[in-house]
N, C-alpha and C positions, 0 to 999 in steps of 0.2 A: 608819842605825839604824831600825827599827821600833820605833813608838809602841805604846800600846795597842791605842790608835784603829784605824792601818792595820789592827794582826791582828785587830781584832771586824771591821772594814771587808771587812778579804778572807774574813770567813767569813761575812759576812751572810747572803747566797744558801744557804749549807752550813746555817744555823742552822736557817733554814726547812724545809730539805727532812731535816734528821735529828728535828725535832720531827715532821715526819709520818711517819717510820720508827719512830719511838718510841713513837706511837699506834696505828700499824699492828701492831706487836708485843706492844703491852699487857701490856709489863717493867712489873711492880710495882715504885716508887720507882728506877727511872732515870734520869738524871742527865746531864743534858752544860753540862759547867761552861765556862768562858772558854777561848780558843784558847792555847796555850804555847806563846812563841819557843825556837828553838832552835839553837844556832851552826853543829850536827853535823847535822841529821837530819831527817826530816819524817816524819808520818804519825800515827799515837795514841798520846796517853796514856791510860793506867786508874789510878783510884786512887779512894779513897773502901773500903776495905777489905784483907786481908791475904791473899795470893797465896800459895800453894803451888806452883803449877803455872804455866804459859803455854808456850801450843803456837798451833805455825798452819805455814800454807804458802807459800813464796813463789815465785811463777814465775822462771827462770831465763833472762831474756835475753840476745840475741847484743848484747857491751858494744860489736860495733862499730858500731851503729849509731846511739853515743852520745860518735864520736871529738870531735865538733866543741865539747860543753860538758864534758865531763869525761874526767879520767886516769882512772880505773875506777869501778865501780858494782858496788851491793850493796845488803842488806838485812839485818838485825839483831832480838834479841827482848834485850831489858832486863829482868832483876828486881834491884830497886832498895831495900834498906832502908832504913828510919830512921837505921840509923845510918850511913850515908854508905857503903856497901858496896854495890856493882854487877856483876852477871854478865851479862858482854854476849856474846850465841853470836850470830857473822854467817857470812856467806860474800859473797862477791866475785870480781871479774873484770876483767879489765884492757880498754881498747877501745883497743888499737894494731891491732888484726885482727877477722877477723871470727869466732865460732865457739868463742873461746878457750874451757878448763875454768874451771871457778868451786871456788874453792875454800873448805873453812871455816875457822874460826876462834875463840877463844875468848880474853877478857878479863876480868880481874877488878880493879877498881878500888876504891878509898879514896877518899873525894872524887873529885878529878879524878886523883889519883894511880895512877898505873899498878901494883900489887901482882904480879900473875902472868900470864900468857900461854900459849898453844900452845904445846908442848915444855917447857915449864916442871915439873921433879919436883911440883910444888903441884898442877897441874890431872889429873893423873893421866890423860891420854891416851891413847888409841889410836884403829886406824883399820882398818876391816875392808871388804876386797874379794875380788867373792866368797869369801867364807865364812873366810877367814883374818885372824886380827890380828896387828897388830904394833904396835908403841909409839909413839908421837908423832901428829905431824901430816902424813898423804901422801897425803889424798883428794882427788882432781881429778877433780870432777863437770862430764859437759855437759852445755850448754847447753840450753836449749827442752824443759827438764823441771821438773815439782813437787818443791822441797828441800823437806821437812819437818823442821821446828825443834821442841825439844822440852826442856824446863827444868823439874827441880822441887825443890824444898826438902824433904830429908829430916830434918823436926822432930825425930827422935827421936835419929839421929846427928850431925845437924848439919852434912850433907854437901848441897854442890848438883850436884844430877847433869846432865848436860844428854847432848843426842844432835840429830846432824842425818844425815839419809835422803836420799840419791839417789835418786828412788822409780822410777824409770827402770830401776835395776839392784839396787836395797837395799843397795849400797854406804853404807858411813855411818864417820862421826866422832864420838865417844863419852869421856867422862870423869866425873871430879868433882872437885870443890874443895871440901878441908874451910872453911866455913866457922866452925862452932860453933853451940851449940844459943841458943835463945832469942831468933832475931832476930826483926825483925817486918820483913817482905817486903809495904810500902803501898804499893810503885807498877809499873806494867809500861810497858813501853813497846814497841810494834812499830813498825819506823820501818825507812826508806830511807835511806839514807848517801852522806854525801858526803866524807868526810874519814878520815885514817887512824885518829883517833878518836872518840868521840861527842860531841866539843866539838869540832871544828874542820869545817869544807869544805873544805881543803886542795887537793879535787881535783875541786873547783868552776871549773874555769878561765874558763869563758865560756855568757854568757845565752842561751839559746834567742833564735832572732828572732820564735818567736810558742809560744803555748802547746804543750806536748807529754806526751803520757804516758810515765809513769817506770816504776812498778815496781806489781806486784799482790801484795796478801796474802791467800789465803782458809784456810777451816777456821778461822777465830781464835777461839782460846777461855782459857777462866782456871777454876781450882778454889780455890777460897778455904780458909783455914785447917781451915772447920767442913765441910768434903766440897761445900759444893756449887758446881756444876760450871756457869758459864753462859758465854756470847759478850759480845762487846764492850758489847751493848745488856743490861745486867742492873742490879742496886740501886747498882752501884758507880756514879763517876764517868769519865766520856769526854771527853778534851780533844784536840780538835786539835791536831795540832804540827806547826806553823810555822819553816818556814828561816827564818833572821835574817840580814844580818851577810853573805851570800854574795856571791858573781858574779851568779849569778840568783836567781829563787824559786822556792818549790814545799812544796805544800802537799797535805794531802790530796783528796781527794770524802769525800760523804756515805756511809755505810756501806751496806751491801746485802749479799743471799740471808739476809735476818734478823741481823744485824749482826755477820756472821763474817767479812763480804769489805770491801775497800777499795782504790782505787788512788790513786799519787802521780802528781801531773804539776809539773812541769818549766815556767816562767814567767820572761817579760822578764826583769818589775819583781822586782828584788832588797827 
């Protein structure tokens, strides 16, 4: 188990080097609050205001050169209410080979409660290649290309629409989930995964034997309730997020290209 301690400890180095990103960028009331464990996932949380939006990109890598610590790998974007209602758009890929397609996906959660999914009548799916749609979930994206991810809350129907881009071909994965009007959308989360859901590592199976790099997110951005539009370094709050509780560990780096990029790496110490 991880202490407090350990996670202020594994980000000591990180704290230093994002207070001088943070001055470098001279975000008015900016904020990087304490690191968050977490059982599923690693990479950032934002919160300290109300999210409409969150977008970014995540590079696609070959999962087999990831056969030795994990059954598959992926990446995910979280918008997270108050009231315990979560929409989590990922994609993923399995490492039994090398090259596999990556594919998306979509969750919608209740507390930890699983609510709806991909193919699900609720999420309203489809999937367009070149330039044709059809219903559900059939996009198999490769590899060694920018996915773009893309989430936002439509206040006035009360619908969360999301979409994810092949950008390779503009192939994409597309829907929405009514959720209802009036929520308040306070947290996001962009994160790396390790589990079939965002509370477990499941497929976590064994520790790197020395550190390694995981996964990249750039373009990261957020539009808040009132329109405006900024990157991870803005008035909101930014917290690390800390594997817990796994096989190994892995945590993020410090933010960069102005605080829209990040990478995870992959560690021993569990």
């Amino acid at each position: 188990m991880h202490s407090v301690r350990k996670l202020a400890a594994a980000f000591a180095s990180l704290g230093a080097v994002g207070a001088m990103v943070l001055t470098m960028a001279g975000a008015a009331g900016a904020a990087t609050g304490p690191p968050v464990g977490s059982a599923g996932q690693s990479g950032y949380q934002i919160d300290g205001g109300q999210f409409r939006n969150a977008h970014g990109m995540l590079f696609a890598r070959d999962g087999g050169g990831f056969a030795s610590t994990q059954g598959g790998i992926g990446g995910s974007i979280s918008l997270i209410a108050s009231s315990g209602l979560r929409l989590v758009l990922g994609a993923s890929t399995d490492t039994s080979g090398h090259n596999h397609p990556w594919s998306p996906g979509v969750s919608v959660y209740q507390g930890k409660t699983l609510v709806a999914s991909q193919n699900d009548p609720a999420v309203h799916d489809s999937t367009t290649i070149n330039g044709n749609t059809t219903p559900g979930d059939s996009l198999n994206a490769a590899d060694q290309q920018q996915l773009a991810y893309n989430i936002y809350y439509d206040r006035m129907h009360g619908n969360i629409q999301f979409e994810l881009v092949a950008t390779a071909t503009g192939d994409s994965y597309q829907g929405y989930y009514h959720a209802g009007t009036g929520l308040r959308f306070n947290q996001v989360r962009f994160g790396t995964d390790f589990g079939n859901t965002p509370f477990d590592s499941a497929g976590y199976t064994a520790a790197p034997s020395a550190q390694k790099d995981y996964l990249t997110w750039r373009n990261a951005g957020l539009t808040s309730y009132s329109g405006h539009r900024g990157d991870l370094i803005d008035w909101w709050t930014q917290h690390g997020l800390v594997l817990v509780d796994a096989a190994g560990g892995s945590h993020p780096t410090s933010l960069f290209n102005g605080g829209t990029a990040f990478r995870t790496v992959l560690t021993p110490e569990a």
